[in-house]
VMD Tcl script that draws the C-alpha trace (Angstrom):
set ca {
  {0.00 0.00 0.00}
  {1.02 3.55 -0.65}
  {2.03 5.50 2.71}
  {2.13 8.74 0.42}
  {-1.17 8.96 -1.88}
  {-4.05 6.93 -2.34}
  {-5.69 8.24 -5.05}
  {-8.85 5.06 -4.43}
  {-9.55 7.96 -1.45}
  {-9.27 11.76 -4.14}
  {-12.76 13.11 -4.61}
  {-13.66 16.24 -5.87}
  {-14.48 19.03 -3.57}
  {-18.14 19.39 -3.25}
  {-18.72 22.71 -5.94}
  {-15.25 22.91 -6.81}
  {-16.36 23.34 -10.19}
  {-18.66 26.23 -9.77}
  {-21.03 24.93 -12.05}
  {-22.65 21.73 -13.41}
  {-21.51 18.78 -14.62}
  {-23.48 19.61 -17.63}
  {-22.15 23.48 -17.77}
  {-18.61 22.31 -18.14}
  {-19.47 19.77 -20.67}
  {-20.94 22.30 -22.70}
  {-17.68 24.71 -22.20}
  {-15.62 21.99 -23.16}
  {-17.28 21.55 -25.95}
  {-17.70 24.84 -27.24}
  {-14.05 25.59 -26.15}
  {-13.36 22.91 -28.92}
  {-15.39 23.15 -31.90}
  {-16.09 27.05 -31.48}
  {-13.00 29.14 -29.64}
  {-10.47 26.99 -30.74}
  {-10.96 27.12 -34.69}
  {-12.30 30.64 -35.01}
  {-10.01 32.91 -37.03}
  {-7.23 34.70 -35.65}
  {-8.87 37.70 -35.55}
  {-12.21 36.97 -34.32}
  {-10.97 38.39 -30.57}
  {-15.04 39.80 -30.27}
  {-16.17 36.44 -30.63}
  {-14.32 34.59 -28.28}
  {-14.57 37.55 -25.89}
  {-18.78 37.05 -26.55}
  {-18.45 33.28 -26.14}
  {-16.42 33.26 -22.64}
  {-19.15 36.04 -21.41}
  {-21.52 33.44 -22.87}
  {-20.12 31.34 -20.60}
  {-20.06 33.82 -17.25}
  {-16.23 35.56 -17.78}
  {-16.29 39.00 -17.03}
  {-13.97 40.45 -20.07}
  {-13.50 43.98 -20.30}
  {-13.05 45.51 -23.72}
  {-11.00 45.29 -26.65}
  {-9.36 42.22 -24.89}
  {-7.10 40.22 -27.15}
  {-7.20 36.15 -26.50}
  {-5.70 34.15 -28.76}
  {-8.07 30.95 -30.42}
  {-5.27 28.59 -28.87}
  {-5.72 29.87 -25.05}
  {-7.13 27.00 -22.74}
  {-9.68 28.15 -20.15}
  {-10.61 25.50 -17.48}
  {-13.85 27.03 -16.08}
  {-14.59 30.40 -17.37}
  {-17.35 31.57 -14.92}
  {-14.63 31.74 -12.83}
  {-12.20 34.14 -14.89}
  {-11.79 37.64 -15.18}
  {-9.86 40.00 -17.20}
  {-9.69 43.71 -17.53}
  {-9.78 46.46 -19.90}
  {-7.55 46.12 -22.81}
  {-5.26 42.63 -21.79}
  {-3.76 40.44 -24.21}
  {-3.91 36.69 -23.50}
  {-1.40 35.14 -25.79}
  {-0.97 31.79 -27.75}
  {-0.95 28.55 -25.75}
  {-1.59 30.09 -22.93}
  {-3.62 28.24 -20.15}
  {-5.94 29.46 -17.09}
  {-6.31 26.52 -14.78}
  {-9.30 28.57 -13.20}
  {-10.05 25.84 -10.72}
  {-10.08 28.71 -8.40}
  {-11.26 32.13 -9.46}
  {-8.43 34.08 -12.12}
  {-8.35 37.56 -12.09}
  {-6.49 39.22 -14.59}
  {-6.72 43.06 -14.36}
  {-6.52 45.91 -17.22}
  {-3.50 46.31 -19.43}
  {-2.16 43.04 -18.64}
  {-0.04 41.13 -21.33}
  {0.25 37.19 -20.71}
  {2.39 36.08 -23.39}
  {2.74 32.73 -25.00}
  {2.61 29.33 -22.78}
  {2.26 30.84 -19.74}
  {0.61 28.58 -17.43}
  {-1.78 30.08 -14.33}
  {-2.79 27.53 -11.68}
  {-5.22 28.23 -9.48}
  {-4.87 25.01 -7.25}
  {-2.89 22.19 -6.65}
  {-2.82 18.96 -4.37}
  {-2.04 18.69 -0.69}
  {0.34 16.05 -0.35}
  {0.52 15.36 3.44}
  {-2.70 13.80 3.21}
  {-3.01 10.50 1.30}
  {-6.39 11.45 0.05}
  {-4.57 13.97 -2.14}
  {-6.97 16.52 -1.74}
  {-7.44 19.67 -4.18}
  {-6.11 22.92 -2.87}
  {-7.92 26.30 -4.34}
  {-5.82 29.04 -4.85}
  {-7.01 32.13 -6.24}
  {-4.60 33.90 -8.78}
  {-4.14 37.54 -9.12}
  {-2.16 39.75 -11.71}
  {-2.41 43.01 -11.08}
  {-2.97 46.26 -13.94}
  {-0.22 46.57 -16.07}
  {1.51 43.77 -15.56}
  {3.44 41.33 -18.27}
  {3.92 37.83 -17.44}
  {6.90 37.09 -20.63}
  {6.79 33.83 -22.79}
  {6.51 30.42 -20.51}
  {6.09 31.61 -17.15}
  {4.32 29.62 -14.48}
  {2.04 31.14 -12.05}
  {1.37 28.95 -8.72}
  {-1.92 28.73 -6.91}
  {-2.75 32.01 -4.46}
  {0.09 34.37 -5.76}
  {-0.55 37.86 -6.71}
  {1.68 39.83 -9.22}
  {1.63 43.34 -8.15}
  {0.95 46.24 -10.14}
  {3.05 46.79 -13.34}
  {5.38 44.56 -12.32}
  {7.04 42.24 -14.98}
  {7.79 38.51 -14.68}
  {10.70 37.12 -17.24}
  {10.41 34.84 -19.31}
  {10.36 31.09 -17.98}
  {10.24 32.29 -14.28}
  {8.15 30.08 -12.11}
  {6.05 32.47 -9.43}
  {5.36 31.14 -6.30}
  {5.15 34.04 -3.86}
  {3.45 37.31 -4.26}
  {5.26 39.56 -6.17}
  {6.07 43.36 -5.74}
  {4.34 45.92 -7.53}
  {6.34 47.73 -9.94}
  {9.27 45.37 -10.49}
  {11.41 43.57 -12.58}
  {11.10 39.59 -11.49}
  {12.68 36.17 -13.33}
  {14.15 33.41 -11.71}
  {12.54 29.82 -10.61}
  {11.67 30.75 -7.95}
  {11.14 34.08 -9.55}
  {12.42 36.83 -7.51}
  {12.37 40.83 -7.75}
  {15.66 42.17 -9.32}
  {15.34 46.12 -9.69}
  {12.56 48.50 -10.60}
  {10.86 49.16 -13.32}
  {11.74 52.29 -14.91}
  {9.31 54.12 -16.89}
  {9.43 55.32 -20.47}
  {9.98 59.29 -21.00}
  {7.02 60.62 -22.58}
}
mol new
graphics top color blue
foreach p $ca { graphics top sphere $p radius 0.5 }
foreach p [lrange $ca 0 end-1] q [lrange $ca 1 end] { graphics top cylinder $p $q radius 0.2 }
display resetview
């Protein structure tokens, strides 16, 4: 027998999902046959589909047709952010993404995980926050219950486990702050 997990014992958190068994079904499948293949430029139509779906999207978001969004009634995402290729929101939890945000290509946020001192393996929500005008770079991971402060960047590849300072430069696994950031002269 397995002293660490035994998965025989995992269920899922009563609600976890937010929604119905049905509801998600029906995400999933309009995630694949409608948000998925739409053109390139059809950002208005997935931004219509996700609110569809219970997202609160601000306008003139950009999300690209290859973004993955677990449970959408339990994203949101401000004014004017860009949600790059590959990019997934494990919105087990609730995702909030504020205004001006750029979340470039395969980055990954995770709004749970496991906890693995109990064999039942339990899911652990985590709510995720990025802050306004803040850029997550290409490939960075996001761990359950972090915020990214406000305007600060995270480089790419950097894997975010802590709260992170507003208005800083981070990178590193475990990411870290490294300096400000400066701001363009206008």
């Amino acid at each position: 027998m397995n002293e660490f997990q035994r998965l025989d014992l995992f269920s899922l958190p009563p609600g976890l999902r937010g929604r119905s068994a049905l509801a998600v079904q029906l995400w999933w499948l309009a995630q694949a046959a409608l948000f998925r293949p739409s053109p390139q430029i059809a950002y208005g139509f997935r931004r219509w589909l996700l609110r569809r779906f219970g997202a609160r999207i601000g306008r003139k978001v950009l999300i690209r047709p290859t973004a993955t969004i677990t449970y959408p009634w339990k994203v949101s995402i401000g004014d004017y952010s860009w949600i790059g290729d590959d990019v997934t929101l494990y919105s087990l939890s609730a995702i909030h993404i504020g205004s001006h945000v750029v979340v470039s290509q395969r980055s990954y946020l995770c709004a749970a995980d496991h906890d693995m001192t109990s064999p039942a393996f339990p899911i652990r929500e985590g709510p995720v926050r990025i802050e306004d005008g803040a850029w997550l770079a290409t490939d960075v991971f996001v761990g359950p219950a972090v915020t990214v402060g406000y305007g600060a960047v995270v480089g790419a590849r950097s894997a975010v486990f802590r709260a992170l300072p507003p208005a800083t430069v981070c990178h590193g696994n475990p990411c870290r702050p490294v300096r400000p950031r400066s701001r363009a002269a206008s």
